[in-house]
N, C-alpha and C positions, 0 to 999 in steps of 0.2 A: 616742579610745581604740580604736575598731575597727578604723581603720587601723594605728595603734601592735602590735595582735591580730594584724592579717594580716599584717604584716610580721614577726612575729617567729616565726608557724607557718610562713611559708614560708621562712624562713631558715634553722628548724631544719630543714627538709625537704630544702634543695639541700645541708647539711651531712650527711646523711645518703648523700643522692646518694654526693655525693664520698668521704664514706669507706668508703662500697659499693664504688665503682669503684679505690680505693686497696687492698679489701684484694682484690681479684678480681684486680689488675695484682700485688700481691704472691706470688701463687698462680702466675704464668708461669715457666714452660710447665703445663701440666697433662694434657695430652695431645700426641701424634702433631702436627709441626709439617711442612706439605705446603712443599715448595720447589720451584718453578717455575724450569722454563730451558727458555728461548726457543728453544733448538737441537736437535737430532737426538741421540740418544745416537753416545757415541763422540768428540764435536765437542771441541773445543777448553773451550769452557763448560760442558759434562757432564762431561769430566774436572778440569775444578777445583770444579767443587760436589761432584762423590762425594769427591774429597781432602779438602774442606772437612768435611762432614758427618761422615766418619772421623775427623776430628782432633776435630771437636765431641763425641763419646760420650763424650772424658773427665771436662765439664761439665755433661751433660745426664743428666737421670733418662728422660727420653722420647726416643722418635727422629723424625729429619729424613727425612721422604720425596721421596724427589725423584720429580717429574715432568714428564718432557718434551712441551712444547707447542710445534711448530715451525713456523713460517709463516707469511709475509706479513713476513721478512725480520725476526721477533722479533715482531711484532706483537700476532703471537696469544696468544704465553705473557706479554707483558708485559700487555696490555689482561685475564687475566686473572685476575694482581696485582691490579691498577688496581681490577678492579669486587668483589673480594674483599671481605668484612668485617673493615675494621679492628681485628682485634683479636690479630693476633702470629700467627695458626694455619695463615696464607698468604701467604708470602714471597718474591721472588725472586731470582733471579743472573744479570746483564745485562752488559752494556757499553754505552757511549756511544752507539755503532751504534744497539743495538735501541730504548735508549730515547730521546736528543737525536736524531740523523741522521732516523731513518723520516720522525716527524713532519715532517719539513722536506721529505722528497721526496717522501713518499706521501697517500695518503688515511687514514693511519691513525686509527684510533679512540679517539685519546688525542691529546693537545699538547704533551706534554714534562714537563718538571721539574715543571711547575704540577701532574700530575696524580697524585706521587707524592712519598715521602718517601724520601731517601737515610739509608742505616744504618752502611754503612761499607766501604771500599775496601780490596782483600783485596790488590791486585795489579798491576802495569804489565808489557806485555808491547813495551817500542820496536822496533818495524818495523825493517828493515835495505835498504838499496839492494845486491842482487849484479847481478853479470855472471860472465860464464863465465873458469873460471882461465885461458883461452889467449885472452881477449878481447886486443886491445890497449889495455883500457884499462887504467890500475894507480892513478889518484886521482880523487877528482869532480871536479878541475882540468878534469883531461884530457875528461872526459865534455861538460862546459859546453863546452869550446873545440872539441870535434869537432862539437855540436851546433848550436852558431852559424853556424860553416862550410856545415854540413849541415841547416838545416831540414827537422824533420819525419823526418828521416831516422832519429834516432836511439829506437827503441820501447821500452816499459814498460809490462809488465804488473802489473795489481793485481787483490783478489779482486771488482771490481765499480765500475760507475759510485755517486759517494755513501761507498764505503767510507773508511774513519780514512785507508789507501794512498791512496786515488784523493786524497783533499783533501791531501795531504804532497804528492803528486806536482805536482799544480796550484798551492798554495806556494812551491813550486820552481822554476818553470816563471815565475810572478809575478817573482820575487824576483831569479831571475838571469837575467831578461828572454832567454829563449830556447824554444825549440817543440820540445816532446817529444812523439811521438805517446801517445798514451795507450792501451794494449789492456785490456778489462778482460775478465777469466776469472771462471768460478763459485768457485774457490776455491782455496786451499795447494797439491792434490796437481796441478790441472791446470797450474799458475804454476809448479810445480818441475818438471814435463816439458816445458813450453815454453822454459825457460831451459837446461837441462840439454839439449835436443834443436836447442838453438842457435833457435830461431825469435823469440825476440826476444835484443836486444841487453842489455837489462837485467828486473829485476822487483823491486817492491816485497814483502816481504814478511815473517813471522815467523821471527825467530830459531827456535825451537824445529823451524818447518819445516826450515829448510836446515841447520841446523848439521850433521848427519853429512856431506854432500856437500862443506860446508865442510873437515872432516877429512878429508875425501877428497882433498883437492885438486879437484875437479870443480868447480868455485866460488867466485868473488873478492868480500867485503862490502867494498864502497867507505866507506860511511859508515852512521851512524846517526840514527835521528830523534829524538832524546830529548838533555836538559841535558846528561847525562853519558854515558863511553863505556861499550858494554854488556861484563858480566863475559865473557860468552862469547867477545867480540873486544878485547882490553884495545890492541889495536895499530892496531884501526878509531876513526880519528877519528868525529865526531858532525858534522853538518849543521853545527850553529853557530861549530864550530871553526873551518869553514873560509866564514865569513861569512855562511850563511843561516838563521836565528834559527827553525827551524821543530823543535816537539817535541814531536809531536802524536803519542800514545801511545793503544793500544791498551790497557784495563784492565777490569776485572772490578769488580765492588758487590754489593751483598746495600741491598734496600730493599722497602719495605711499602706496601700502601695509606694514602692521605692519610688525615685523622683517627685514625691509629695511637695511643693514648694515648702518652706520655711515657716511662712509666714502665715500657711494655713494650717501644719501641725502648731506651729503656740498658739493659736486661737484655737482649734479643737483640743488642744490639752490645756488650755485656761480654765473651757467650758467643762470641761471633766474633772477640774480640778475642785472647782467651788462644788459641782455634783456631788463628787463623794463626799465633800466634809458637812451637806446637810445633814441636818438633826434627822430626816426622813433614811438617808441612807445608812447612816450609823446605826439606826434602831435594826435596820433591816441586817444590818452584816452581822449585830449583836446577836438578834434573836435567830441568826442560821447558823452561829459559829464562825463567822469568818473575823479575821484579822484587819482592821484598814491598815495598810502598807504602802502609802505614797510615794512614788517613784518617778521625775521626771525621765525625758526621752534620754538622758547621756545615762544616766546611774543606772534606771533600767537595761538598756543596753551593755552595761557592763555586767548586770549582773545575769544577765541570759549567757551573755557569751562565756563566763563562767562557768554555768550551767551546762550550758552545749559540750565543753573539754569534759564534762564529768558525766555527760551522759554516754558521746561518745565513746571512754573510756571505759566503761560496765559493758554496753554493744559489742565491742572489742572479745570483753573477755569474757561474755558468754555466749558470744557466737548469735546476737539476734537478730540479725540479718538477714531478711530473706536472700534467698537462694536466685 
């Protein structure tokens, strides 16, 4: 009977528990939600979280603060996400970069997907292959065939050794068995002066960066790295069009420390959900070049850890791993 006792006061107890922790997740938000991003204001990921958080005031009784933590290539603002308390109040906005890639080539103080929960995927941004409009090249045909001739001869800039670019480039480079040199730059604006100042032959890079050059004429996109072709170039083939199956996209997330209750990632990914699909947000992704690419927490999650085997696997086999 005393056992019969004890079991049944502790059972009334962990029901207590739980419908503690049900009605306090019922109360989300209740305060001021801090949103971390990994980059410098200004960046690329600081302008889609303040879009973001703007479009969120329509759903929200509290506000999303953002702040920026930058350095060690994301490390710093995602690691801390990571060591945050799980409970909705500290959030962040990443890409694949800061949170799968680092791990793989740094010493960073986190491991990857294991050390976090994915919330939901705001956005795709597919990388584009230009050359300069008076190049003589005018297809990726022609690129592959000047380059096989040519070993090594033909250069490509990207924002970085490790970058979402640098691993399409090397894809590439695999797939249609040829030698591109690879130059990697700190970023967009130094990659749109070296291509624009003719010093390399081609460069990896975002739409949003080069489209005005594009409309300039100063600027030819041979192809794209994504399934389909991007709205910005409806006349630019895609990589796979023309036989190399590579579509490895640059994209944006909103995720929380692991042990997150349940019940407060679906309400902050409800909240994010109606966000993006405003008319405010749309215009905003339209006029930067981005993709909306809605993904809940399971799909996203799968499709990172995809991600992860394939990134790992490039790290592998070119040795980028710090020492």
């Amino acid at each position: 009977m005393r056992t019969f006792y004890r079991l049944l006061v502790l059972s009334i107890l962990l029901n207590l528990v739980v419908c503690s922790w049900s009605i306090a997740d019922s109360k989300y938000p209740e305060k001021p939600i801090t949103l971390i991003v990994p980059n410098p204001p200004g960046g690329t990921a600081d302008l889609q979280a303040r879009a973001l958080v703007q479009a969120a005031k329509n759903f929200l009784q509290t506000p999303i603060i953002i702040v920026n933590r930058p350095g060690g290539g994301g490390a710093v603002g995602v690691y801390e996400v990571i060591q945050a308390k799980p409970n909705g109040y500290t959030i962040g906005v990443a890409g694949p970069g800061n949170c799968l890639m680092v791990p793989l080539i740094s010493k960073a103080p986190y491991k990857g997907l294991e050390d976090f929960l994915p919330v939901i995927k705001l956005n795709k941004s597919p990388v584009v292959f230009v050359v300069q409009a008076h190049s003589p090249w005018k297809s990726l045909g022609e690129v592959i065939t000047y380059a096989k001739a040519n070993p090594g001869a033909f250069r490509v800039g990207t924002p970085g050794i490790g970058s979402l670019h640098h691993i399409n480039l090397e894809m590439l480079k695999e797939m249609a068995k040829v030698e591109l040199t690879h130059v990697p730059f700190a970023g967009g604006a130094e990659l749109t002066a070296a291509i624009l100042g003719g010093h390399l032959e081609a460069v990896i890079i975002p739409p949003s960066v080069i489209a005005g050059h594009v409309k300039a004429g100063r600027v030819r996109v041979l192809g794209t790295f994504d399934e389909k072709r991007h709205p910005l170039f409806p006349e630019t083939p895609t990589f796979r069009e023309v036989g190399y199956d590579i579509t490895q996209c640059i994209y944006t997330f909103v995720y929380v420390p692991k042990g997150t209750p349940d019940p407060i990632v679906g309400t902050l990914h409800d909240i994010l959900k109606k966000s993006i699909q405003t008319d405010f947000f749309k215009k905003f992704a339209e006029d930067n070049g981005y993709i909306i690419d809605y993904k809940g927490p399971a799909a996203l999650t799968q499709e990172m850890q995809q991600d992860y085997t394939i990134y790992k696997e490039v790290v592998r086999k070119l040795n980028l791993r710090e020492k």
